[in-house]
N, C-alpha and C positions, 0 to 999 in steps of 0.2 A: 698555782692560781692561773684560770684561763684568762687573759688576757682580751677585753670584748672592746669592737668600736664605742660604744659609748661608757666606755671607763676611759680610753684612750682621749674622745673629745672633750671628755670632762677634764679631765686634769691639765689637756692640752686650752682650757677655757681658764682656770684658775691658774694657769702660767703668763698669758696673755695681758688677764684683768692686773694678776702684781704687779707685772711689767710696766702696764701701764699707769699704774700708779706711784711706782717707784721713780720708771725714767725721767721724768723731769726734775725729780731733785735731783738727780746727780748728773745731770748733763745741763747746759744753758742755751742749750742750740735751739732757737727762734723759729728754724727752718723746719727742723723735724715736729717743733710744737706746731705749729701748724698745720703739718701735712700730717699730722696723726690727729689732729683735730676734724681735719676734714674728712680724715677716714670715718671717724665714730659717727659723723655727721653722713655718710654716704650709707653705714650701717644699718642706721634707723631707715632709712631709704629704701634698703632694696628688702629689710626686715618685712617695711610697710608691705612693699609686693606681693610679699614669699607669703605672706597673710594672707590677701585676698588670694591667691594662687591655689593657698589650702584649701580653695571652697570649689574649686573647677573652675575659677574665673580667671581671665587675664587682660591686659591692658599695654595699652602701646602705646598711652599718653597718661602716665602717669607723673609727669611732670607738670602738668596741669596744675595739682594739688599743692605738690612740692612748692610750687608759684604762687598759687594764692595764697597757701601760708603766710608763706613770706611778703608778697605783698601787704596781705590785710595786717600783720603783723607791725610791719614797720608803718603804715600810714597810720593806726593807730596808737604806737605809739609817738609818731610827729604830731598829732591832732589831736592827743587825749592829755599825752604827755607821763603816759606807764610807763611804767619801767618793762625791759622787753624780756622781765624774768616773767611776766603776767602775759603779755602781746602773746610770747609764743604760743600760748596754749588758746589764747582766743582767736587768734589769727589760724592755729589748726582748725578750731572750734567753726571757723567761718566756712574751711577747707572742706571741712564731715558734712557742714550743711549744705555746700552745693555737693556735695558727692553723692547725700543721701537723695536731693533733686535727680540728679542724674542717672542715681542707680534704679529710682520708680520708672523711670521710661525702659532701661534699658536692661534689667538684670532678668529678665527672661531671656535674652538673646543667649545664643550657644558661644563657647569659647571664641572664636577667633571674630564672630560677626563684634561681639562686644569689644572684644578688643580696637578691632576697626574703630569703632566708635568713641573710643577713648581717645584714639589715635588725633580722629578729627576734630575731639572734642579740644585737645589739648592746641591746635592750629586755632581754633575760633576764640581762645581764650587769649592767645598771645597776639592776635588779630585786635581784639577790641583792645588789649591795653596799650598799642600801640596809636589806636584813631579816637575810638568814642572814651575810654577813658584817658586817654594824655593829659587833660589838664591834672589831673591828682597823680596818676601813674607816670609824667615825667617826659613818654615819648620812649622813643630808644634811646635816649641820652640815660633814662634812667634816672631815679633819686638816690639820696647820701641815707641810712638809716644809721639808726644809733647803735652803736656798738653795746654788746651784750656787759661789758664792763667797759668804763670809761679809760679811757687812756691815761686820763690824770692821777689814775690810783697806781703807788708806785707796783710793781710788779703785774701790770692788771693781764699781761699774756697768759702768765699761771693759774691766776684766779677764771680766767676767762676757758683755759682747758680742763680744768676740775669739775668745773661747769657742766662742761657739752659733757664730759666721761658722768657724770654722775647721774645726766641727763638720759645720755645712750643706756647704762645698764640697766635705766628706770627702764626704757620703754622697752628691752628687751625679756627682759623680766614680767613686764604686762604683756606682751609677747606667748611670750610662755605659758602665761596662766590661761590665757585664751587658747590656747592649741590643745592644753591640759583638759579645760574645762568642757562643759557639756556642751558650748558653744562649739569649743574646737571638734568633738566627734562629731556633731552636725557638719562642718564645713569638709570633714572626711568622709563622711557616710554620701556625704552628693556630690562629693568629687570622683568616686569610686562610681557608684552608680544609685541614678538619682530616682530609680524607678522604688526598687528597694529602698532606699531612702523615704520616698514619701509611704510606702507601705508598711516600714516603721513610727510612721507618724512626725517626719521631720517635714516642715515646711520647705521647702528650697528658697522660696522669693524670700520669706524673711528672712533668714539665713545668709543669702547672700546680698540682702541689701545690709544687712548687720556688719558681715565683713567689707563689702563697700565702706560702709561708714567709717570703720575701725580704721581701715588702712588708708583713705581719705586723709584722717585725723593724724596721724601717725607722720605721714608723707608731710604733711603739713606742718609739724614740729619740726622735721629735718630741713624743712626750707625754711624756715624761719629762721633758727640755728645758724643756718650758713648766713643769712644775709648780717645777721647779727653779728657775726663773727667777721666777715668780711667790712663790712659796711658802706655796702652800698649795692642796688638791686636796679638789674635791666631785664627788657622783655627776653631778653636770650636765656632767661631761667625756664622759657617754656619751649626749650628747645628740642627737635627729636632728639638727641643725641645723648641727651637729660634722660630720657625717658625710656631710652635703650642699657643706660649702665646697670639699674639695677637688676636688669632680667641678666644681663652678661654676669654679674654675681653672682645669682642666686644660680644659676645651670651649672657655671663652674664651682659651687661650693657645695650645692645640696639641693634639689627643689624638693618644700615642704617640709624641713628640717629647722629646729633652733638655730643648730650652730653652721649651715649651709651659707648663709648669706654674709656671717661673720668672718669664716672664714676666705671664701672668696673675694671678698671686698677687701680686706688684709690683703691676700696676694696677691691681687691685680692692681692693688695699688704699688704695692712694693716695684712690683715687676714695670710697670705703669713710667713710673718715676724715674725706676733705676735705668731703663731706658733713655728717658730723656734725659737726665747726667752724662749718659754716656753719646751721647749727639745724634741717637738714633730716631730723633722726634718722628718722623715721615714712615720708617717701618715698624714702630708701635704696636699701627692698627693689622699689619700685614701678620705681626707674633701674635698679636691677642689672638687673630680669627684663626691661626692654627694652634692656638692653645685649645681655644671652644672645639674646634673643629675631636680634635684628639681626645679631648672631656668626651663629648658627647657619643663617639664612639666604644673609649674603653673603659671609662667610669662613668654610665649614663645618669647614675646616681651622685656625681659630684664626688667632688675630694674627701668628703667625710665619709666615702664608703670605699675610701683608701685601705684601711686594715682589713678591711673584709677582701679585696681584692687582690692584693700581695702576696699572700698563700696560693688563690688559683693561680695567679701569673707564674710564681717560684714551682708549682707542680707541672702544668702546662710545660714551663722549659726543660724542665726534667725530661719527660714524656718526650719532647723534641729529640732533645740530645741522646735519647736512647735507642729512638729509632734512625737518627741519622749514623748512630755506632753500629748496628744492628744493617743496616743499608750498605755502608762501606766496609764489613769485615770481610774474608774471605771465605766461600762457600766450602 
């Protein structure tokens, strides 16, 4: 039986999902629930991205979204008084609708111009919650939101990671179906080329204000999520550096792939972390950018086109080692 990358990510996906459904019963470590919590939360994230990214779009303040989520999320639940199993999705809900505002002015623009735009969009959003909206938004001090389970319920760590997990494989799974669907080969056929595209009869603008919206909406969930989980939200959620992790996933895992953004997000965080355990805080950033740097050059397809890659590499050396024998025998 041939052995195909996507038989390989597949199984290596239903090893993951056990895992992660298993390990916390049998471990009680606080630590790791958490930091695998925030992973699943970082997943839906850069998932959001890899979406709009399938359409030929990209963005450089996509933390924008992730932010307003999370904001509208927890101010309505302080002021409605929902429960923030309802917030998060109306607080995304709020996210898709300035997304879809902002994608009618701008989803004509070509790749990087839009991106720009996102870029400044995501500065003027973190701008206003800091001056004209601070009385509700807190200032940079920041508000306390409600935690996604109460602390008073005994065990509420667990209840509170079964959550986010059950939460992350919903949206990547709507993921899915969207990339599957007729939607999703529209967002291919104009990312590849958009001339052909509209002379198959695919709109672009709609198209890609749809995937705006989607991944708007999406981002929106994963900030809400976090704040939820964390509990408590400052304007540093619209920060560049927010809005740079997910593209650093989805390059090192796969751009335009399911399991791309999954997968990267898992190892950068692992790598991420394990780092700072071992007291390396400060060169972190100096590994990750010669990780990307080496991705991009000899897997420009991301880690999930690892098995595909391994054979040319194992022939390649072959080929080396034969001419280097062949160079150094004697004539």
């Amino acid at each position: 039986m041939v052995v195909t990358r996507d038989t390989i990510v597949r199984y290596a996906t239903y090893a993951v999902v056990a895992i992660a459904i298993i390990a916390p019963l049998l471990s009680e470590n606080l630590f790791l629930l958490n930091l695998v919590s925030l992973m699943l939360i970082f997943i839906i994230f850069s998932s959001a991205w890899n979406l709009l990214a399938c359409s030929g779009q990209g963005s450089l303040g996509h933390a924008a979204f992730f932010g307003i989520g999370a904001y509208a999320s927890t101010l309505i639940a302080v002021k409605a008084g929902l429960s923030p199993y309802i917030t998060i999705f109306l607080g995304a809900a709020v996210a898709a609708g300035i997304g879809i505002l902002l994608g009618l002015t701008c989803v004509r623009l070509k790749e990087w111009f839009l991106a720009m735009v996102t870029f400044g969009f995501a500065i003027i959003v973190q701008t206003l919650t800091v001056s004209v909206l601070a009385p509700v938004s807190g200032g940079w001090d920041g508000i306390a939101s409600p935690r996604l389970v109460s602390p008073a319920i005994p065990g509420y760590q667990l209840i509170e990671y079964y959550s986010i997990l059950v939460i992350s494989i919903a949206a990547i799974l709507f993921i899915r179906y969207v990339m599957k669907s007729r939607a999703g080969l529209a967002f291919s056929a104009i990312r590849e080329n958009e001339l052909e595209a509209r002379a198959a009869g695919v709109d672009p603008v709609k198209y890609r204000l749809l995937a705006f919206a989607l991944s708007a909406f999406i981002a929106g969930v994963a900030g809400a999520l976090q704040i939820h989980h964390i509990g408590y939200i400052t304007p540093e959620i619209f920060g560049v550096d927010l809005s740079f992790w997910p593209i650093t996933y989805v390059i090192l895992g796969g751009l335009g792939t399911i399991a791309g953004p999954v997968i990267g997000t898992v190892v950068l965080t692992i790598i991420w972390d394990g780092l700072r355990l071992a007291g390396l805080t400060f060169s972190r950033y100096i590994i990750i950018g010669v990780i990307l740097i080496l991705t991009i050059i000899f897997l420009p397809k991301g880690l999930v086109d690892l098995p595909n890659q391994l054979p040319k590499w194992k022939e390649a050396l072959h080929k080396m080692r034969g001419k280097t024998k062949t160079a150094g025998s004697p004539e």
